[in-house]
ChimeraX commands (.cxc) that place a marker at each C-alpha (Angstrom):
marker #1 position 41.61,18.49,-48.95 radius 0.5
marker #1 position 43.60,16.16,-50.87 radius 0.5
marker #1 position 43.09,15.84,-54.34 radius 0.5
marker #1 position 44.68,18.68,-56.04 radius 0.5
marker #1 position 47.43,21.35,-55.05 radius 0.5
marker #1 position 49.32,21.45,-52.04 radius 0.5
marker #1 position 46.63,19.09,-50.06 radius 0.5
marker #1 position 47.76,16.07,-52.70 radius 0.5
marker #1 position 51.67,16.82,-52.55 radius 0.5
marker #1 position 51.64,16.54,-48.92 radius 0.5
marker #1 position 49.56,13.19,-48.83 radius 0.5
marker #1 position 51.65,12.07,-51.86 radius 0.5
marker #1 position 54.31,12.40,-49.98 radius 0.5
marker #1 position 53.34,10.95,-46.44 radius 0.5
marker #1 position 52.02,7.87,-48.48 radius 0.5
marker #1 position 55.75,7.70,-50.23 radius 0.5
marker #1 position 56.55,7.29,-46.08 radius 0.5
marker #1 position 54.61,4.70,-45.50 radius 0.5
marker #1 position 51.78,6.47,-43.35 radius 0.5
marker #1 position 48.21,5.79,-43.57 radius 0.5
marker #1 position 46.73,8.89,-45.27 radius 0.5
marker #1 position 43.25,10.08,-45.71 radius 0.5
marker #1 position 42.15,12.35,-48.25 radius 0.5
marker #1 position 39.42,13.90,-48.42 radius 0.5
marker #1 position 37.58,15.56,-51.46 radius 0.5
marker #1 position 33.86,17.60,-52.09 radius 0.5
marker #1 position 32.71,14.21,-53.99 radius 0.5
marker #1 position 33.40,10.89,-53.07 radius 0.5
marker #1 position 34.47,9.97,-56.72 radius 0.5
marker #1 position 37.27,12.38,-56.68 radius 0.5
marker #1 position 38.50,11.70,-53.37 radius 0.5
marker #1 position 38.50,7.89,-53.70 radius 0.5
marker #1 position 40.18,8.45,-57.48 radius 0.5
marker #1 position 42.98,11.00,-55.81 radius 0.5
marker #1 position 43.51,8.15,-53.04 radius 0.5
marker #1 position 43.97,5.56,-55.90 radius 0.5
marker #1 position 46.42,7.43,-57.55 radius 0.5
marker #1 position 48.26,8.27,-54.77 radius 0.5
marker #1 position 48.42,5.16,-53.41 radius 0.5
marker #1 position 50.08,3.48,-50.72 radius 0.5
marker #1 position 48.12,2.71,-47.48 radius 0.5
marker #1 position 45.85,6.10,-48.61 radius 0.5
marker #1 position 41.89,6.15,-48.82 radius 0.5
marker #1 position 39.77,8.81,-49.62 radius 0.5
marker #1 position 36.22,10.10,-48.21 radius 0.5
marker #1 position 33.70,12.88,-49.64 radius 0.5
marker #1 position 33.65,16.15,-46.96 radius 0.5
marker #1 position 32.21,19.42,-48.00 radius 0.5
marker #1 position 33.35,22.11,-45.79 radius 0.5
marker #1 position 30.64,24.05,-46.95 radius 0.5
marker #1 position 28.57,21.88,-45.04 radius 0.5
marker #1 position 30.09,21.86,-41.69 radius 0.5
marker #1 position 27.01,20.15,-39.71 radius 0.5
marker #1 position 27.29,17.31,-42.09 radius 0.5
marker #1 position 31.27,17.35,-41.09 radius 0.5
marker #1 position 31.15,14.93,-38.24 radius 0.5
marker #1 position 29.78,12.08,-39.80 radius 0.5
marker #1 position 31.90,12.30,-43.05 radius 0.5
marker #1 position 35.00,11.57,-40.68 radius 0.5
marker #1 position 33.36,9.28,-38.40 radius 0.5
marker #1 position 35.36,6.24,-40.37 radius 0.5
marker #1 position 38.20,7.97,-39.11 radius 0.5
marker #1 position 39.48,6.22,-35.95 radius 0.5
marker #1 position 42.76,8.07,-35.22 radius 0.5
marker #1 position 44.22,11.02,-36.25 radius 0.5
marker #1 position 48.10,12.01,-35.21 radius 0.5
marker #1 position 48.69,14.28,-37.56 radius 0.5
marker #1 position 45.89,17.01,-39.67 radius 0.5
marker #1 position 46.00,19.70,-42.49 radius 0.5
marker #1 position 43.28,21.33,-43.39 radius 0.5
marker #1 position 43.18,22.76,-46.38 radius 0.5
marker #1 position 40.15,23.92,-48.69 radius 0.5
marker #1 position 39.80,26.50,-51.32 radius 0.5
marker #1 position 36.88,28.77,-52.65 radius 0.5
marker #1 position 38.28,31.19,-55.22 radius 0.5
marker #1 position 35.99,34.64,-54.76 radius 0.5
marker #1 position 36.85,37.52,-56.43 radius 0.5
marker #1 position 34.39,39.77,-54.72 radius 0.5
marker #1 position 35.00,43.67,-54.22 radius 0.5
marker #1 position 33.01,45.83,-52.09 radius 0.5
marker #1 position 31.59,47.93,-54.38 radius 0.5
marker #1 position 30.08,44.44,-56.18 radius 0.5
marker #1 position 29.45,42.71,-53.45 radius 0.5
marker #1 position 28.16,39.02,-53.51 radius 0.5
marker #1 position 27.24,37.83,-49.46 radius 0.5
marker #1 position 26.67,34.61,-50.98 radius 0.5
marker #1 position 29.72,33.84,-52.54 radius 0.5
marker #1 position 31.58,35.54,-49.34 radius 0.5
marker #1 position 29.27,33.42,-47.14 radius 0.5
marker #1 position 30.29,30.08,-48.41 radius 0.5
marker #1 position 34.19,31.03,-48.69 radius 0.5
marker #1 position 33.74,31.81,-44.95 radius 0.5
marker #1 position 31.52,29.43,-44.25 radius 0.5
marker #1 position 34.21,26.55,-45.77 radius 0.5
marker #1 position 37.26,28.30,-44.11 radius 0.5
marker #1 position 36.19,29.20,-40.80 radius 0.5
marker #1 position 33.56,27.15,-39.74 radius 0.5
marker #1 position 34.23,24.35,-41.50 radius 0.5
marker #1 position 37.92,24.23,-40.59 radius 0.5
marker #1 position 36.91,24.66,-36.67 radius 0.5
marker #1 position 34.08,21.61,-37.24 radius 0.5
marker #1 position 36.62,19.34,-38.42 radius 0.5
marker #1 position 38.82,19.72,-35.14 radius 0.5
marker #1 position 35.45,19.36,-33.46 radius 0.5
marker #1 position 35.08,16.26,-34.77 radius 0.5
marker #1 position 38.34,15.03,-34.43 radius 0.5
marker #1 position 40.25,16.15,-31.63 radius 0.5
marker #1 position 38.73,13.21,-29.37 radius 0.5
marker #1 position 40.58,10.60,-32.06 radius 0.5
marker #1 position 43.87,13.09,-31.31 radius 0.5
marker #1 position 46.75,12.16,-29.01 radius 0.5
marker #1 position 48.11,14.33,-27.08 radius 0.5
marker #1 position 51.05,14.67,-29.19 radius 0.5
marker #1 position 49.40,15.00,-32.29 radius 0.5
marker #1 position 49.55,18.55,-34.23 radius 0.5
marker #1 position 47.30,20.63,-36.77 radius 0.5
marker #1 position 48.10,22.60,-39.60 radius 0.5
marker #1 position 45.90,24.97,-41.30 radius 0.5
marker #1 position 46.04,26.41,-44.80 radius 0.5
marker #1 position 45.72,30.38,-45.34 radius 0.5
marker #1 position 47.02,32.48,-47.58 radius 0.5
marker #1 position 48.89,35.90,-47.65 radius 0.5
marker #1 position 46.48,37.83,-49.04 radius 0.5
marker #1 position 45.89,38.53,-45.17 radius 0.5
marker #1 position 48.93,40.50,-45.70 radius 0.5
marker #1 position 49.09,41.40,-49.18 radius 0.5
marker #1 position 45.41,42.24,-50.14 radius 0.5
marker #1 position 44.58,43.42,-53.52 radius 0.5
marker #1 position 40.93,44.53,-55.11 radius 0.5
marker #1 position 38.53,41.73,-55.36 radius 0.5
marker #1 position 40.43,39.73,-52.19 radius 0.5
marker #1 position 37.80,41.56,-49.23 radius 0.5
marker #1 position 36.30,37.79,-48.44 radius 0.5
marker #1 position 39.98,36.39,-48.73 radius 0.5
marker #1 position 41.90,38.43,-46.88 radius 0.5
marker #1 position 39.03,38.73,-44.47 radius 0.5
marker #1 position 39.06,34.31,-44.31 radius 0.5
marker #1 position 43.15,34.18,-43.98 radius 0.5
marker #1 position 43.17,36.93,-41.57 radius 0.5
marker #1 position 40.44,34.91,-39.45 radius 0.5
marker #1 position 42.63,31.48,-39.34 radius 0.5
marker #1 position 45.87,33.71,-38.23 radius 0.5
marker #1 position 43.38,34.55,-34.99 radius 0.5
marker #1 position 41.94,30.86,-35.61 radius 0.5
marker #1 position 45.07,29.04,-34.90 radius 0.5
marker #1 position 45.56,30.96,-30.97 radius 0.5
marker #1 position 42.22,30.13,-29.33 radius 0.5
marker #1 position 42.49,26.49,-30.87 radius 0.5
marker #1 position 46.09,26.03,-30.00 radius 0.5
marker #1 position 44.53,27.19,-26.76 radius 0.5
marker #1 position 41.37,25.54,-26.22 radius 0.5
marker #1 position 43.02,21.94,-27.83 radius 0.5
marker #1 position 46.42,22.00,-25.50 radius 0.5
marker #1 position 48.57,19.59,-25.51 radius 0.5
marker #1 position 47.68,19.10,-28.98 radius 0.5
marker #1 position 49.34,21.46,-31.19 radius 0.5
marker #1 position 47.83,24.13,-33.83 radius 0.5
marker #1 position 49.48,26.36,-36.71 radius 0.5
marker #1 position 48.58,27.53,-39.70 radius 0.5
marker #1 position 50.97,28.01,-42.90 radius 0.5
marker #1 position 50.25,31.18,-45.21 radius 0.5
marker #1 position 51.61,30.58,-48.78 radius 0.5
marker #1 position 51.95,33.57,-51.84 radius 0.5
marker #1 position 51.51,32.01,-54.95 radius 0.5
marker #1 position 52.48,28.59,-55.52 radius 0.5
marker #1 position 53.91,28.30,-58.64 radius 0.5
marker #1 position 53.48,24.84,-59.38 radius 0.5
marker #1 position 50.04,24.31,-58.16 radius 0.5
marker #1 position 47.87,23.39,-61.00 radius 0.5
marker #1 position 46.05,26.94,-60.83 radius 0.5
marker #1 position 48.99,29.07,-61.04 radius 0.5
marker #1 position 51.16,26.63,-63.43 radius 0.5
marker #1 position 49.05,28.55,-66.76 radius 0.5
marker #1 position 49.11,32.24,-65.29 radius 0.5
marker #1 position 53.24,32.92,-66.12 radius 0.5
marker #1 position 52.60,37.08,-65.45 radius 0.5
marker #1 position 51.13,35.85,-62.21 radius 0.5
marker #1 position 54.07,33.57,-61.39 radius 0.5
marker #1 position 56.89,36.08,-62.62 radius 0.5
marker #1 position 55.52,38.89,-60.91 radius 0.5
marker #1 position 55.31,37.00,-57.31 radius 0.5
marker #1 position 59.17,35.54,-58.24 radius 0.5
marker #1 position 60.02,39.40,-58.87 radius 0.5
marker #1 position 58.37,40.12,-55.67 radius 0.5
marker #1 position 60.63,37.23,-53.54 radius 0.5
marker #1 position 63.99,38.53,-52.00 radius 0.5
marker #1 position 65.14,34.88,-52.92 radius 0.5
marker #1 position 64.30,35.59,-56.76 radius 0.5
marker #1 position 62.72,32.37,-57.09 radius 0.5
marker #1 position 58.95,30.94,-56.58 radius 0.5
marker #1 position 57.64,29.56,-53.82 radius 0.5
marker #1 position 56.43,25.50,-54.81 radius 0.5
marker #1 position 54.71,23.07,-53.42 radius 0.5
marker #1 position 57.49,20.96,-51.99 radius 0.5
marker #1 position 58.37,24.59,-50.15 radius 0.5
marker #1 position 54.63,24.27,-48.59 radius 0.5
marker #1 position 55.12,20.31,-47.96 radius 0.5
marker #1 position 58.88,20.52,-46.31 radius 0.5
marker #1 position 57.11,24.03,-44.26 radius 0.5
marker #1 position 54.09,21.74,-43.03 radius 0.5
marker #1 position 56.11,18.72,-41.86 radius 0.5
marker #1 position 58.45,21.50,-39.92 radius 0.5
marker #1 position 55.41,22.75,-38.13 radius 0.5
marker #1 position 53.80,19.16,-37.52 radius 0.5
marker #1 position 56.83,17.47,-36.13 radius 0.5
marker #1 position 58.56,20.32,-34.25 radius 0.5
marker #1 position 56.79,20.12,-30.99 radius 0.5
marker #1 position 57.85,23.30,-29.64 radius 0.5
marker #1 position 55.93,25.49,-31.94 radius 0.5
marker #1 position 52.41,26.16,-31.60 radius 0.5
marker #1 position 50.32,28.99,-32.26 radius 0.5
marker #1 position 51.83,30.32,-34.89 radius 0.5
marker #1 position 51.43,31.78,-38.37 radius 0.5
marker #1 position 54.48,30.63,-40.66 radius 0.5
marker #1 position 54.39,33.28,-44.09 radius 0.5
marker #1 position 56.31,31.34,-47.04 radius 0.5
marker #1 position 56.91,34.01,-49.76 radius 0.5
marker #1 position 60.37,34.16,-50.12 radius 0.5
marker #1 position 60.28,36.97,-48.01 radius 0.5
marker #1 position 57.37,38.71,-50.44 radius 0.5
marker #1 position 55.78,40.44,-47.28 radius 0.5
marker #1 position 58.83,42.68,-46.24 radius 0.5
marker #1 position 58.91,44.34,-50.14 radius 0.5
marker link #1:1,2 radius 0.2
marker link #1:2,3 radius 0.2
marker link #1:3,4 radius 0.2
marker link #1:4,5 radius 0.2
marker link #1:5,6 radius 0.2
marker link #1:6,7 radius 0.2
marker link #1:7,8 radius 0.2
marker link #1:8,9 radius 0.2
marker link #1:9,10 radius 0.2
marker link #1:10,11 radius 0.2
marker link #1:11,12 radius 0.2
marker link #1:12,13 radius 0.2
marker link #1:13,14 radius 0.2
marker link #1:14,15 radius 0.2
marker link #1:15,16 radius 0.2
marker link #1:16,17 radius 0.2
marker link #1:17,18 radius 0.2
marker link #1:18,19 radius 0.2
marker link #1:19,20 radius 0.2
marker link #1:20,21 radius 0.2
marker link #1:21,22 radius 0.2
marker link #1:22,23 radius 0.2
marker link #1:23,24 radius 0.2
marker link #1:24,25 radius 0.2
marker link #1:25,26 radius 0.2
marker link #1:26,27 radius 0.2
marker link #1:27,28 radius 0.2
marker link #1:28,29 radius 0.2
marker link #1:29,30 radius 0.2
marker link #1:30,31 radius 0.2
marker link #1:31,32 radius 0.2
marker link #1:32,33 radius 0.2
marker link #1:33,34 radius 0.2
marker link #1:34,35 radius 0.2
marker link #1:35,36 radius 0.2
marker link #1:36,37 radius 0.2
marker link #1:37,38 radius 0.2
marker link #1:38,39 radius 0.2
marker link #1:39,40 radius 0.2
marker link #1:40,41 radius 0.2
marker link #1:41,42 radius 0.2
marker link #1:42,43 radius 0.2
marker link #1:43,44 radius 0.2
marker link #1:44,45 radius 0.2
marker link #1:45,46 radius 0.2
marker link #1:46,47 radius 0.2
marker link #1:47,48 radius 0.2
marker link #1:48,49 radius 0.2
marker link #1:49,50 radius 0.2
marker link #1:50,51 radius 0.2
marker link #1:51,52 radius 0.2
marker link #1:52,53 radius 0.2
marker link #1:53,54 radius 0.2
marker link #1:54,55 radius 0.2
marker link #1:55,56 radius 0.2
marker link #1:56,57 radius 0.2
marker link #1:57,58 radius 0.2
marker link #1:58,59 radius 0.2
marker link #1:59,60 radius 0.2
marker link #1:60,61 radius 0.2
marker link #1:61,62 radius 0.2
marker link #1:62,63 radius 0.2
marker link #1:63,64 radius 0.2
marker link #1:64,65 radius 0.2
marker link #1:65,66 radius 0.2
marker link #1:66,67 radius 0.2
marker link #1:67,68 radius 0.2
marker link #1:68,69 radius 0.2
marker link #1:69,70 radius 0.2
marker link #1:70,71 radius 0.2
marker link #1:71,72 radius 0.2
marker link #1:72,73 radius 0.2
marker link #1:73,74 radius 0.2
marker link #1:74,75 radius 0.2
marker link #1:75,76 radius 0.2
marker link #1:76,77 radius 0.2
marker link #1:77,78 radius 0.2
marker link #1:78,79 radius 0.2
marker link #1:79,80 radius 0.2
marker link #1:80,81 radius 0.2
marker link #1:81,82 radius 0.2
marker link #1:82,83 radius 0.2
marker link #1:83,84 radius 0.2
marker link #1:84,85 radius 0.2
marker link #1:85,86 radius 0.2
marker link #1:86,87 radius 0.2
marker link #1:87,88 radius 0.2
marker link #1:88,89 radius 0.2
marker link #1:89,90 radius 0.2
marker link #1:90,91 radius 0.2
marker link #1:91,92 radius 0.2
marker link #1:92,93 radius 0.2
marker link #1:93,94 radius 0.2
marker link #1:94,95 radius 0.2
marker link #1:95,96 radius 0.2
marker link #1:96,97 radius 0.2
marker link #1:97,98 radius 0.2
marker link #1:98,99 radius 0.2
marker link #1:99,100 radius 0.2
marker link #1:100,101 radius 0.2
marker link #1:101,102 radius 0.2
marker link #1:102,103 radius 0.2
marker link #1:103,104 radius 0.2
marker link #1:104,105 radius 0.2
marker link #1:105,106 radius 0.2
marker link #1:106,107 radius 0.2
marker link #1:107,108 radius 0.2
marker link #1:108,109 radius 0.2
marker link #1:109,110 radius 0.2
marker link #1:110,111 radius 0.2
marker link #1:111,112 radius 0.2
marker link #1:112,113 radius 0.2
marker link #1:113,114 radius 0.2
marker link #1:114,115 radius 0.2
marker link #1:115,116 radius 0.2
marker link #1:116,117 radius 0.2
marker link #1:117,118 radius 0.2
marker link #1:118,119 radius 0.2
marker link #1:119,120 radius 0.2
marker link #1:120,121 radius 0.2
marker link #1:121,122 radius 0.2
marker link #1:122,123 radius 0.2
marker link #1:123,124 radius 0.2
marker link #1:124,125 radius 0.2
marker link #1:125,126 radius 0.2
marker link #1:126,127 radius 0.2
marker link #1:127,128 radius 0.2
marker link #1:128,129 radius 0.2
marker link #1:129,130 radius 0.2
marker link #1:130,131 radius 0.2
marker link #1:131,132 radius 0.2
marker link #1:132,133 radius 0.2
marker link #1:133,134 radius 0.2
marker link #1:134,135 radius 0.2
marker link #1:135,136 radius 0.2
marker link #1:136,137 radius 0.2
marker link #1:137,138 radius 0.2
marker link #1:138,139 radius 0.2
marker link #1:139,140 radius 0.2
marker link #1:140,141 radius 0.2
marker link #1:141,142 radius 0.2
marker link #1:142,143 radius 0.2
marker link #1:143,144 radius 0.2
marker link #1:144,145 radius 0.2
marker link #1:145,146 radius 0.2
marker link #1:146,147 radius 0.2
marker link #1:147,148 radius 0.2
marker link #1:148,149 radius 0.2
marker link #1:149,150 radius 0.2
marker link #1:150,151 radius 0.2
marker link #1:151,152 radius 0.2
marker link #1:152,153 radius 0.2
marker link #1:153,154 radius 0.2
marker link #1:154,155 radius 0.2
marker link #1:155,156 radius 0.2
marker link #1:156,157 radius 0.2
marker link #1:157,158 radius 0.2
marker link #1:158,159 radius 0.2
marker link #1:159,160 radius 0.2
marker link #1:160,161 radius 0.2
marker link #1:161,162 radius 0.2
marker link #1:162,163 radius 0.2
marker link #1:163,164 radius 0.2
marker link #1:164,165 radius 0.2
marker link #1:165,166 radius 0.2
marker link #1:166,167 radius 0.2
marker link #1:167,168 radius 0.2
marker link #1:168,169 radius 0.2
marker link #1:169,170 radius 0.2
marker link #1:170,171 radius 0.2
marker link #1:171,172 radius 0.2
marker link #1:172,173 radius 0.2
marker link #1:173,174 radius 0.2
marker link #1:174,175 radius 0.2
marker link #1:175,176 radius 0.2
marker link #1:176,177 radius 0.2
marker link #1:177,178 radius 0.2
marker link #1:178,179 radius 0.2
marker link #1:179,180 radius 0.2
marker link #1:180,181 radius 0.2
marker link #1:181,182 radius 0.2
marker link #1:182,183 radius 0.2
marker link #1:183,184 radius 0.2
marker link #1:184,185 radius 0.2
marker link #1:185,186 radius 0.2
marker link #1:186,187 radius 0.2
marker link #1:187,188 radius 0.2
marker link #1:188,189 radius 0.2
marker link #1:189,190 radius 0.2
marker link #1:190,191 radius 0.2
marker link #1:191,192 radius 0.2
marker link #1:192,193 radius 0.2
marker link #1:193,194 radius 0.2
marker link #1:194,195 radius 0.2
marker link #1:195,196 radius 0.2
marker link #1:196,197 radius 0.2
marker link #1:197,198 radius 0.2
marker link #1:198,199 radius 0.2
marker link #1:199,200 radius 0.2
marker link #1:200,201 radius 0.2
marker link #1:201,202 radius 0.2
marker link #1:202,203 radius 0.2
marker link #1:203,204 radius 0.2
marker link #1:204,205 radius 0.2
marker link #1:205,206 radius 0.2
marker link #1:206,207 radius 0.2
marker link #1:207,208 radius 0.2
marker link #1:208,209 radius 0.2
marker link #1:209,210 radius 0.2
marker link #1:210,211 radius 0.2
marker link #1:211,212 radius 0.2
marker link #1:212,213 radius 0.2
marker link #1:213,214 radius 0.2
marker link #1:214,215 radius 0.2
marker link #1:215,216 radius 0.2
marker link #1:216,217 radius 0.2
marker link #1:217,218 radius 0.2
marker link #1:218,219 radius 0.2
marker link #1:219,220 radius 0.2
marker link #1:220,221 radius 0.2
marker link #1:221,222 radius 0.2
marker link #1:222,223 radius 0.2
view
């Protein structure tokens, strides 16, 4: 998921490398439009994770991958008490399933020294009303990321858990939001996406860790 948030930084900034990047986006207007403007040796195709049998031949153009983040988004604010199974099945659907069918699809196209990363979130361990489908979804990749770090060895998995991103293009207009996770941080400042992309090229290029969930709050979690 590249063409907004954390997803783009982190392909911006691989492209500003020199890497060949692929993007991918729900529609294939916005995907090829995000590659465009990030430019460099970047291209973008259409994958809906809400889809995940269709997931395999979205990617099939994709001949090689050494390293992957996943990372797609479903905001659901669903409480128990107004429960929506639709809503919560697609957010789970996109998350879990679809995150698993893209490393279905790809690991054959992965070296052996290749490495995954996987987006969560921390409401898996800060959960507030209206997160149940949330926290439920991040809690599932922190479990996600052992059995495929398992099942895909030599070929590394983790997953990175952010709290609110300041800078990301949902959070930038929410300032109570923003202050009150800053407030929260023993390092009294936010957490932005550079933080995420400098956190995900740690956990792809250090080959010694695998299997693990990396929080980046500031230290949020031990409030």
């Amino acid at each position: 998921g590249g063409t907004s948030g954390i997803g783009r930084h982190f392909a911006r900034t691989c492209a500003d490398r020199g890497h060949d990047v692929v993007v991918t986006g729900r529609t294939e207007d916005r995907a090829k439009g995000a590659a465009d403007e990030i430019g460099g040796r970047t291209r973008g195709l259409a994958l809906d994770l809400a889809e995940p049998d269709r997931v395999a031949e979205a990617l099939a153009g994709v001949e090689r991958a050494d390293w992957l983040v996943i990372t797609a988004l479903d905001r659901d604010f669903n409480t128990v008490r107004d429960y929506r199974p639709a809503d919560a099945t697609r957010l789970l659907t996109v998350k879990l399933t679809g995150y698993t069918a893209v490393l279905h699809a790809l690991a054959p196209r992965m070296p052996d020294d290749s490495a995954v990363v996987l987006l969560g979130g921390l409401a898996s361990d800060r959960p507030y009303p209206g997160s149940t489908t949330v926290t439920t979804a991040n809690g599932g990749i922190s479990a996600l990321v052992r059995t495929l770090a398992t099942e895909l060895s030599p070929i590394r998995v983790n997953a990175l858990h952010p709290s609110i991103v300041a800078d990301t293009p949902f959070w930038s207009d929410k300032p109570a939001a923003r202050d009150a996770a800053q407030t929260r941080a023993l390092t009294g400042r936010p957490v932005t996406m550079e933080d995420c992309t400098d956190a995900i090229t740690f956990l792809l290029r250090n080959r010694s860790v695998n299997g693990v969930n990396l929080n980046i709050d500031g230290g949020d979690v031990l409030i």
